[in-house]
C-alpha positions in Angstrom: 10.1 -19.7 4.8 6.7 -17.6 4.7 7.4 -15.5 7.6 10.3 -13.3 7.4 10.1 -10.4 8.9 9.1 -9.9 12.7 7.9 -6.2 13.5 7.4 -5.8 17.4 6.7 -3.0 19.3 8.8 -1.1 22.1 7.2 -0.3 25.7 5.3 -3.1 27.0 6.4 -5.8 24.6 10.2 -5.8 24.0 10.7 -3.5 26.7 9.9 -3.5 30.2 10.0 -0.4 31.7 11.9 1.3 28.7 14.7 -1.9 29.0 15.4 -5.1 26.5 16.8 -7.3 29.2 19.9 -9.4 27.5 17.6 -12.4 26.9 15.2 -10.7 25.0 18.4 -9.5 23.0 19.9 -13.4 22.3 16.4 -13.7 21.1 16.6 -10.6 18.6 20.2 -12.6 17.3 18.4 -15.5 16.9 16.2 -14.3 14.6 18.7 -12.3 12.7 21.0 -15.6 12.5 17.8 -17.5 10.9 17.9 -15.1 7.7 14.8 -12.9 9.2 14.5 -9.4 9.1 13.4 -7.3 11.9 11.2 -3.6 12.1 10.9 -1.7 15.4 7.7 0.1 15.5 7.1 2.5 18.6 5.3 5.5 19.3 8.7 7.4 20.8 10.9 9.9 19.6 13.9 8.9 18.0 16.6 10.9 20.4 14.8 9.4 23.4 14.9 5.7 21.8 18.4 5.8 21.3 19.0 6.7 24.9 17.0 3.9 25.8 18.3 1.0 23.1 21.8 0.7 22.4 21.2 -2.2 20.0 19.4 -0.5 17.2 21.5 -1.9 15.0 19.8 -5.6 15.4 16.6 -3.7 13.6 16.6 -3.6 9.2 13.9 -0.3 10.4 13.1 1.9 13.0 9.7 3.3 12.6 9.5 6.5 15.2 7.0 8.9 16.4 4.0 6.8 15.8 4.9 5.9 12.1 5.5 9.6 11.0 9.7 8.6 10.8 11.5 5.9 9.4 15.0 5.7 10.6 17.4 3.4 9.5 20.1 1.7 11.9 22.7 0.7 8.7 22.8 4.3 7.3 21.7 6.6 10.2 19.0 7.7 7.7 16.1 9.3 8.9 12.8 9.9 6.2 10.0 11.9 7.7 6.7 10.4 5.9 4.6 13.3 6.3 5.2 16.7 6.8 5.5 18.3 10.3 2.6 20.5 12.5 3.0 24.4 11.9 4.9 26.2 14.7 1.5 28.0 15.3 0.3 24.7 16.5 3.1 24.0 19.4 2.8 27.9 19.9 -0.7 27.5 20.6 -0.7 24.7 23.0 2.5 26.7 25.0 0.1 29.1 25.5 -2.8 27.1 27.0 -0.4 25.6 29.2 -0.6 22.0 27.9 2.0 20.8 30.4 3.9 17.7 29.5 4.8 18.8 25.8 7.3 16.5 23.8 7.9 18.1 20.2 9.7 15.3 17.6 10.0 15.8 13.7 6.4 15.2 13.5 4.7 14.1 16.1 3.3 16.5 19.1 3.0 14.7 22.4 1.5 15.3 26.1 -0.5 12.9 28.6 -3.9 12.9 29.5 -6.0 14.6 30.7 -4.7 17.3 27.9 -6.5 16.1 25.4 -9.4 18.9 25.6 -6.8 21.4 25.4 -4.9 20.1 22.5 -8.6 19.3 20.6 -9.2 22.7 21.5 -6.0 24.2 19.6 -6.7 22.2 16.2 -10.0 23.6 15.8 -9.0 27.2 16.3 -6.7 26.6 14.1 -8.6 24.8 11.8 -5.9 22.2 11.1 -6.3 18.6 10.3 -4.9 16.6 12.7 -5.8 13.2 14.7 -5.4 12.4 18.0 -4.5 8.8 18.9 -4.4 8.0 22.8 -2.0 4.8 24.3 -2.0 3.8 27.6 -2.2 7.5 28.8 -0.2 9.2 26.3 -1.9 11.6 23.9 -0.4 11.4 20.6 -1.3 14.3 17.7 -0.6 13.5 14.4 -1.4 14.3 10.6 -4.5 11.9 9.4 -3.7 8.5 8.4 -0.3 8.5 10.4 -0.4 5.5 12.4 2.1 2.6 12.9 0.8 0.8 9.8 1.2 3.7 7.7 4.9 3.6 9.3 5.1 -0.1 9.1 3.7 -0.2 5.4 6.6 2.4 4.6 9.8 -0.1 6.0 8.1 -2.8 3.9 8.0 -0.9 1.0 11.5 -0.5 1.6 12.4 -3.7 2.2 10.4 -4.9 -0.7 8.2 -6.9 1.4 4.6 -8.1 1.8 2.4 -7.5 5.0 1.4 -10.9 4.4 4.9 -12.2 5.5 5.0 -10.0 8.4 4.4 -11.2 11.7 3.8 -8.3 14.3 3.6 -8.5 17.5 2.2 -5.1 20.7 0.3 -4.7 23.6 -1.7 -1.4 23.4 -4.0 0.1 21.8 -1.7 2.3 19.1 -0.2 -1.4 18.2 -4.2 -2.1 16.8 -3.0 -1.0 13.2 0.1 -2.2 12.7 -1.3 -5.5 13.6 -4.1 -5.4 11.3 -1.6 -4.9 8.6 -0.2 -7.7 9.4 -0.5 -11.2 8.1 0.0 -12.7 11.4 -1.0 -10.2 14.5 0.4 -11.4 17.9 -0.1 -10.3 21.5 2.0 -11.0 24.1 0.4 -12.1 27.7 0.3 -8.5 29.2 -1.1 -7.0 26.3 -4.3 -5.2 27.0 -7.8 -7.3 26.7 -8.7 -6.0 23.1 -5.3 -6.2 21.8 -5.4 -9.7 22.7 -9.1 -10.4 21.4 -7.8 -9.5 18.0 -4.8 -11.7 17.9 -4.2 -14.7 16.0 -1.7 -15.8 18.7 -1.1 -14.5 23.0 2.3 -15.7 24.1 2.0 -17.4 27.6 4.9 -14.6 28.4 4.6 -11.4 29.1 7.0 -8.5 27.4 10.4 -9.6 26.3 9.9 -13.0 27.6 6.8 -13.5 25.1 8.7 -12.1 22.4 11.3 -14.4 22.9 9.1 -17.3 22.9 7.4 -16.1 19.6 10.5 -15.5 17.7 11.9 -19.3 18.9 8.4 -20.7 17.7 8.9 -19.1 14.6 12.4 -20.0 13.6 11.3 -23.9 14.7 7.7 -24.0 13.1 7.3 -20.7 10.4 4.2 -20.6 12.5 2.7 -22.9 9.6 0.3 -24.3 12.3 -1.8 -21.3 12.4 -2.1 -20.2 9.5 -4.5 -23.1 8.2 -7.1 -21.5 10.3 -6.0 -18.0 9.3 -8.6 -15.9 7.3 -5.4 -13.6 6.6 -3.1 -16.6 5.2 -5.8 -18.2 2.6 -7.9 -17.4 -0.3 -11.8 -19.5 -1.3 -11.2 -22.2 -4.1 -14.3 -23.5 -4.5 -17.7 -24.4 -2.6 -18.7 -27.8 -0.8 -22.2 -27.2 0.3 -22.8 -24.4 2.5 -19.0 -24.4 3.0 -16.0 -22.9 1.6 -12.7 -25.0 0.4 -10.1 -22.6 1.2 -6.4 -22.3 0.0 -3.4 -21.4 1.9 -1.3 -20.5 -0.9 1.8 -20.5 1.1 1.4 -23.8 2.4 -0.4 -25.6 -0.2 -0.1 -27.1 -3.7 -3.0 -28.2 -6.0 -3.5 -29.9 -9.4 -5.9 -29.3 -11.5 -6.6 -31.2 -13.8 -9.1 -31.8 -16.7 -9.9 -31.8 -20.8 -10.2 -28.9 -22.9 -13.1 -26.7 -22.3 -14.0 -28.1 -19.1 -13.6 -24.9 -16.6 -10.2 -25.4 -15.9 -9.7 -21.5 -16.9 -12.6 -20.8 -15.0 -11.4 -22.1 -11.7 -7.8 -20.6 -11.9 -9.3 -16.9 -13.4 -11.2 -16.8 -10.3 -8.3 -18.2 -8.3 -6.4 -15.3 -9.6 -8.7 -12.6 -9.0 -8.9 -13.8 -5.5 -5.7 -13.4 -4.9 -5.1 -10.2 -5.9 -8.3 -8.6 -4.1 -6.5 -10.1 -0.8 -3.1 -8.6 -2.2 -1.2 -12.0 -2.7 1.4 -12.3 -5.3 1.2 -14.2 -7.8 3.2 -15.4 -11.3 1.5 -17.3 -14.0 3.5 -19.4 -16.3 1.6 -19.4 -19.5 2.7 -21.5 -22.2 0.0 -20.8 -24.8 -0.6 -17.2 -23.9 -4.4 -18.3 -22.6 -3.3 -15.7 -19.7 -2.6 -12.8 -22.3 -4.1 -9.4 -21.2 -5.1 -10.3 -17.6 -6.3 -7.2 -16.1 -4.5 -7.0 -12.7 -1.0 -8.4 -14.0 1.6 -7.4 -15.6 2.8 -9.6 -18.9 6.2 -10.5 -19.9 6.5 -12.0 -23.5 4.3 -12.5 -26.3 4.2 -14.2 -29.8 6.9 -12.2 -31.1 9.0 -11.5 -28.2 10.6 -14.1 -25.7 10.5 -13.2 -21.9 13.9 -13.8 -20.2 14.6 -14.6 -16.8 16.1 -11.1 -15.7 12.7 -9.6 -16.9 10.3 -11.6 -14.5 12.6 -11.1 -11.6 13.1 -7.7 -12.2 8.9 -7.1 -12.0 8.3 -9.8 -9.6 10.6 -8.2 -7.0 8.7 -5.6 -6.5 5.4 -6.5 -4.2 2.7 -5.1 -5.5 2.9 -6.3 -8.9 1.4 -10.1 -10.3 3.2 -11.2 -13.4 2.1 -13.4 -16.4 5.2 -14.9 -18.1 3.8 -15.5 -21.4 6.0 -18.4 -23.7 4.6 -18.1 -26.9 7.6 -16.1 -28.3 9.8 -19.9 -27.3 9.6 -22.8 -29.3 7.8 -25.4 -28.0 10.6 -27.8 -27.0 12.5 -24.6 -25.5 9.5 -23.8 -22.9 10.5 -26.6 -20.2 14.1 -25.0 -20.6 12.8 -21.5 -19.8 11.0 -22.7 -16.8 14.1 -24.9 -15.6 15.8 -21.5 -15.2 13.3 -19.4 -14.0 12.2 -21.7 -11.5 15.2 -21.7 -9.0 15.3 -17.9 -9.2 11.4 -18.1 -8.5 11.9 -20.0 -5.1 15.3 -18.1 -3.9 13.3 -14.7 -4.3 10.3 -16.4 -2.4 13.3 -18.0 0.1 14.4 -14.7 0.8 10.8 -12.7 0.8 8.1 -15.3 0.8 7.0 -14.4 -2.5 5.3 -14.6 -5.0 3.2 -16.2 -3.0 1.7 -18.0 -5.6 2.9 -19.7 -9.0 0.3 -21.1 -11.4 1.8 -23.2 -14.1 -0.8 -24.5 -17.3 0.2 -27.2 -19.4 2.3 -29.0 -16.8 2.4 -31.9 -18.2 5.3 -30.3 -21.2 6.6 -28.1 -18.4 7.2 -30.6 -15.9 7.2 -33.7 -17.4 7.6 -37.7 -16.2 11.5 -37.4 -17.3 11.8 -33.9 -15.1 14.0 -34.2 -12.3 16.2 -31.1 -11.6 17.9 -33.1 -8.5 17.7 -32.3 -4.5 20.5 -29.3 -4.6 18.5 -27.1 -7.5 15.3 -26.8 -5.4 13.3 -27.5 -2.6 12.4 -31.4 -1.7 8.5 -29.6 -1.6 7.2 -27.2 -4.1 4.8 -24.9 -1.6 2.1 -22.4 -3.1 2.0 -24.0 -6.9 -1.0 -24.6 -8.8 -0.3 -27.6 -11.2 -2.6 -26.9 -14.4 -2.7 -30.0 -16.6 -5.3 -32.2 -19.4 -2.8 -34.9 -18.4 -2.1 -35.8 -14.6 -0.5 -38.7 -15.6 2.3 -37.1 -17.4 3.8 -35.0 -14.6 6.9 -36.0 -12.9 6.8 -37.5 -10.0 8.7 -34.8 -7.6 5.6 -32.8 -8.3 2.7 -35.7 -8.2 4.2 -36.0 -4.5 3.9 -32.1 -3.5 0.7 -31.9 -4.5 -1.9 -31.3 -1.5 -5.0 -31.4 -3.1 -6.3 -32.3 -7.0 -9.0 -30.7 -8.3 -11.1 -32.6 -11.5 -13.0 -30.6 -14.2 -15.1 -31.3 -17.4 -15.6 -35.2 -18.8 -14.7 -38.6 -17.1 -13.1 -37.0 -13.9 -12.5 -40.0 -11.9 -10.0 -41.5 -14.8 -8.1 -38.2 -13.6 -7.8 -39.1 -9.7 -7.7 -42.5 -10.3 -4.3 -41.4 -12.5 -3.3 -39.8 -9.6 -4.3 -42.0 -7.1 -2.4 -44.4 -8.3 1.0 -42.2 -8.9 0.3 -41.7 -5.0 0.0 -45.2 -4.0 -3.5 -44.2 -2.8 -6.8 -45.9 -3.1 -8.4 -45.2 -6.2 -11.7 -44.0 -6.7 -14.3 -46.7 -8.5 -17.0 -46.2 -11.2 -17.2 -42.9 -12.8 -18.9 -39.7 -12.2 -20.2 -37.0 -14.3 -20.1 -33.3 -13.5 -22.5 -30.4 -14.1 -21.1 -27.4 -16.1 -19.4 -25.2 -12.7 -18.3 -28.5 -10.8 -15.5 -30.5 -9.9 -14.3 -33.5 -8.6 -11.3 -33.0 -5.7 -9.7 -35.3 -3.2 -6.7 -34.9 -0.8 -4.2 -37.6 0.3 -5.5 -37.6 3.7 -8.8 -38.1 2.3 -8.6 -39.7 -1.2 -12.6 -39.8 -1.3 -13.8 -38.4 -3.9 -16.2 -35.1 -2.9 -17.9 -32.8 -5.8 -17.2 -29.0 -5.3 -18.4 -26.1 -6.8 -16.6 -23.8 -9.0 -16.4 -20.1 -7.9 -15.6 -17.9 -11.5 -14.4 -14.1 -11.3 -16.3 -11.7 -10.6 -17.0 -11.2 -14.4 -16.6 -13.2 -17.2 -12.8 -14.2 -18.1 -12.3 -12.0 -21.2 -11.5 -14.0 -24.6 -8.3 -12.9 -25.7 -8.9 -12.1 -29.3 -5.9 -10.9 -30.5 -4.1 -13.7 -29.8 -6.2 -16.1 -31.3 -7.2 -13.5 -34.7 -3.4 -12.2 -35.1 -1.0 -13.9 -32.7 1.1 -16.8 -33.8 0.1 -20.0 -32.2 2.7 -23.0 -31.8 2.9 -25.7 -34.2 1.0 -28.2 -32.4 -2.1 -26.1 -31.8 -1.7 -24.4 -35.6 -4.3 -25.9 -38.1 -2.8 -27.6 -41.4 -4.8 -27.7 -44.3 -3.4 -31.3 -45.9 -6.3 -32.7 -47.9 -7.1 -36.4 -47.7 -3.7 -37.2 -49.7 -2.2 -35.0 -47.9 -1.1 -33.0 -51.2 -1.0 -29.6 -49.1 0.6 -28.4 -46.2 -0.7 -24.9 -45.2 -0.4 -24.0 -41.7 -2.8 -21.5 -40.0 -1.2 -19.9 -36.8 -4.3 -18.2 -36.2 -7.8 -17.3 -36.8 -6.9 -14.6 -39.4 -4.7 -17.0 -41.7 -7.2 -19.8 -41.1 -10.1 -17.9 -42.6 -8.2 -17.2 -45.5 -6.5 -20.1 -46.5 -10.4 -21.7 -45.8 -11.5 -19.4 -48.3 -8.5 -20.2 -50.6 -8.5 -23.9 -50.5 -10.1 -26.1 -53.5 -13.2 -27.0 -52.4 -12.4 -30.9 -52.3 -10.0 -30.0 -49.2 -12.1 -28.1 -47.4 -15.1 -30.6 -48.0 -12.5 -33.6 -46.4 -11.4 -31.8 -43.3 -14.9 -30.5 -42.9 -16.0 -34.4 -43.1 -13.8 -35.2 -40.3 -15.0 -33.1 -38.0 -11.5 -31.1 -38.1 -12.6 -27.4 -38.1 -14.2 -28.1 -34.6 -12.0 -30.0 -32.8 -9.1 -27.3 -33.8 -11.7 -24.3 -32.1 -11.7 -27.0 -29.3 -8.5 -27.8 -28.5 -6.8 -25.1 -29.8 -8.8 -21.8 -29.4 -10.5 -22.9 -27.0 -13.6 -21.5 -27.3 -16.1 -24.3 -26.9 -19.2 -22.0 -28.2 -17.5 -21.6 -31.5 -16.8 -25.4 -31.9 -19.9 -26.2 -30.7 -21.2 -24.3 -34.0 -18.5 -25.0 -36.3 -19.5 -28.4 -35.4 -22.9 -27.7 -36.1 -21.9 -26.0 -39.4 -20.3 -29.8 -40.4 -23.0 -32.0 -39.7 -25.2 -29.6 -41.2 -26.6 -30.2 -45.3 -25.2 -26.5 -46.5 -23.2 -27.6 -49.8 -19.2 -26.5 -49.5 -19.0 -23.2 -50.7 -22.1 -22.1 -48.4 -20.7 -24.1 -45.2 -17.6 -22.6 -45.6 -18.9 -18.9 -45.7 -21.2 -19.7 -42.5 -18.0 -20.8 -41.0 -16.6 -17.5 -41.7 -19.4 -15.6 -40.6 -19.4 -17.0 -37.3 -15.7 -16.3 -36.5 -16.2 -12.9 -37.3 -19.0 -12.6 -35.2 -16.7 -13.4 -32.2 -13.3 -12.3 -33.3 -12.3 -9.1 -34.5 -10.1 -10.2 -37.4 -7.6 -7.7 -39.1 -8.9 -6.4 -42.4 
């Protein structure tokens, strides 16, 4: 469920003159009986609605005067989110005889064609203060009081995204509230720009329209709109002069492709995109490759495990994108972690739609061929997962089958969908392709022909996390072991600290042999991953220094890029 929460207007969309008729009401039930919440958003006074609307108490929010007062049904709790006029003000507009006046906690009413008179009071007064018309109505209010600014405030409350909001008006004061929105609805009488600037117009008008939204929405989650939503997705890459776009919600992906090949590139950008269009997302990093991203929060670290209560205590609130980072777990405990965070991870998103988002790296040991948590511990489809993987063919097969789209990077990219293809039961790709440094191979079920995409990268370039790699503690299988060719030694190097100095304690005869097998660059490879400094160290091996010299060069050219403790 994406959409769960339904914010509708009053007059003119769940009212007709000032009424909810009883089926509009059973509607209202409906919803509340399909685990939805609901926020009323209306420009009246708060005395005046209950007079008109016994059934308050179907709404989680009541947000009053134009969004300058939240009220809530449960509690009878009212919070004013701004402070109200001076007296001078209403004083002042008594005595120009601005005639209707309607007073609330914050709000200062009348009805055109009052408006000079009351835009003539704020500047003699010299008070800042807006004035928002609807249908007739003049409406004064502090600056940047509107119904989204009321709206945004029950959200907040409710600890929900706008992005899982579907709103629905009919005037002109309804305009914010349903750009806030991530799906902005308009029901048949709703006036010609109010409609213009809907995703969806009900063919009924008032009640009748809202009723038929909110029966559309507990049948579909309105999942058929939102593939052509520019509210609902995110750009993944480029095909030509077009973009590939993502609904997170709706849509899983794999990724797939060797070390070094761009795979960080692609989901850096990914991420960044996201959060500029305020989705939530949560990044299960294995390896800590996600350390220190700028716009989330991290949970764990080399010397600290995460634990489940942790994640879900950040992740509940909206605004905040968390990096759950393993390293702190042993290897073979990782899968474990993420077998218990992952059902708490979908009942939060059950309940709020979110995170929107969940990007999962080495797949292939998180979710393995043998993983299969069984039909009652999660969903039959995992929705809004990015699959991140050197390995396609390792992944169980519950996830090969939710996956809507693969994505290819680096060397031999067809031997990847082929993999895939054939885990699918789909045709497989022949021959082979290569791809330019920024490309990618991607297919879809629908259409399992290959296409070649362009990579979009951040904004800037994805920072290299160098403490993690100079004086962080990397697992066992990505630590490098200085063993000699008969394997008389056994000295780990967890990172780029310890490595250079064990390099530098070494005999030369050790260093020599792993230097003749190419070792110290496929470890910066696969491990570090930092293809420029392999790409040297590899350099540095084929090269005719003697040891002593090669193995100071090495040295130098760490430093150069690493900041190693002293």
């Amino acid at each position: 469920m994406h959409y769960v929460v339904l914010a509708t207007d009053y007059d003119g969309t769940v009212a007709h003159d000032g009424v909810v008729d009883e089926p509009t009401l059973a509607a209202l039930e409906r919803l509340r009986a399909a685990s939805r919440r609901l926020i009323l958003v209306t420009g009246r006074e708060l005395p005046d609605l209950q007079r008109v609307m016994p059934r308050l108490d179907l709404f989680d929010f009541v947000v009053v005067e134009n969004g300058a007062l939240l009220y809530r049904p449960e509690t009878r709790e009212e919070q004013p989110l701004v402070e109200p006029p001076p007296p001078r003000f209403v004083e002042r507009l008594r005595e120009l005889a601005v005639d209707p006046l309607s007073v609330g906690r914050v709000i200062v009413a009348s009805w055109e064609p009052n408006e000079g008179r009351v835009l003539q009071a704020i500047r003699e007064l010299g008070l800042e203060q807006q004035i928002i018309f609807n249908k007739g109505a003049v409406m004064v209010l502090p600056p940047g009081i509107n119904k989204e600014s009321g709206l945004r405030a029950a959200l907040a409350a409710l600890e929900l995204s706008p992005h899982n909001c579907v709103a629905i008006g009919d005037a002109e004061n309804d305009q914010a509230m349903l750009q806030l929105s991530g799906l902005p609805v308009a029901v048949a009488n709703a006036l010609p720009s109010v409609q213009e600037t809907a995703s969806l117009v009900t063919d009924g008008a008032r009640g009748a329209g809202v009723a038929e939204l909110i029966d559309r929405l507990i049948a579909t989650d309105l999942a058929e709109i939102d593939a052509a939503s520019p509210r609902q997705r995110v750009a993944l890459a480029r095909q030509g002069e077009d973009v590939l776009w993502l609904v997170p919600a709706r849509q899983s992906v794999l990724l797939a492709g060797a070390s070094g090949g761009g795979k960080s590139t692609l989901s850096t950008g990914l991420m960044e995109r996201l959060h500029a269009e305020r989705f939530q997302y949560c990044v299960i990093d294995p390896e800590g490759d996600y350390e220190g991203t700028e716009e989330a929060i991290g949970i764990g670290s080399a010397a600290q495990s995460p634990t489940v209560d942790g994640v879900m205590e950040l992740l509940r609130k909206t605004g905040n994108n968390v990096v759950v980072n393993l390293l702190g777990l042993k290897l073979a405990d990782r899968p474990g972690f993420l077998a218990a965070l992952l059902p708490e991870l979908l009942g939060l998103r059950a309940r709020t739609g979110r995170p929107h988002f969940v990007l999962i790296d080495e797949a292939h040991h998180m979710l393995p061929a043998s993983w299969d948590p069984g039909g009652a511990a999660l969903p039959a489809e995992l929705k809004g997962f990015l699959f991140i993987t050197v390995h396609p063919d390792r992944l169980a097969a519950r996830v090969l089958d939710c996956v809507d789209r693969i994505m290819v990077v680096g060397a031999e990219p067809c031997s990847a969908l082929r993999a895939f293809c054939e885990a699918r039961g789909l045709p497989a790709p022949n021959g082979d392709m290569s791809l330019e440094q920024g490309e990618a191979l991607t297919l879809t079920p629908d259409a399992p022909r290959p296409a070649p995409v362009t990579v979009i990268p951040g904004s800037g370039q994805r920072r290299r996390h160098l403490r993690k790699y100079s004086e962080g503690r990397l697992g066992e299988d990505k630590s490098f072991f200085f063993r000699g060719a008969d394997e008389r030694l056994n000295l780990r190097a967890h990172n780029l600290s310890l490595f250079v100095e064990l390099a530098d304690g070494v005999d030369k005869a050790t260093w020599q042999w792993h230097r003749e097998r190419g070792d110290y660059s496929h470890w910066i490879a696969d491990s570090i991953k930092d293809p420029e400094l392999a790409e040297e160290a590899a350099a540095i091996e084929h090269g005719d220094l003697p040891p002593d010299a090669a193995r100071q060069k090495l040295r130098e050219a760490i430093e150069r890029r690493y900041t190693l403790p002293a």
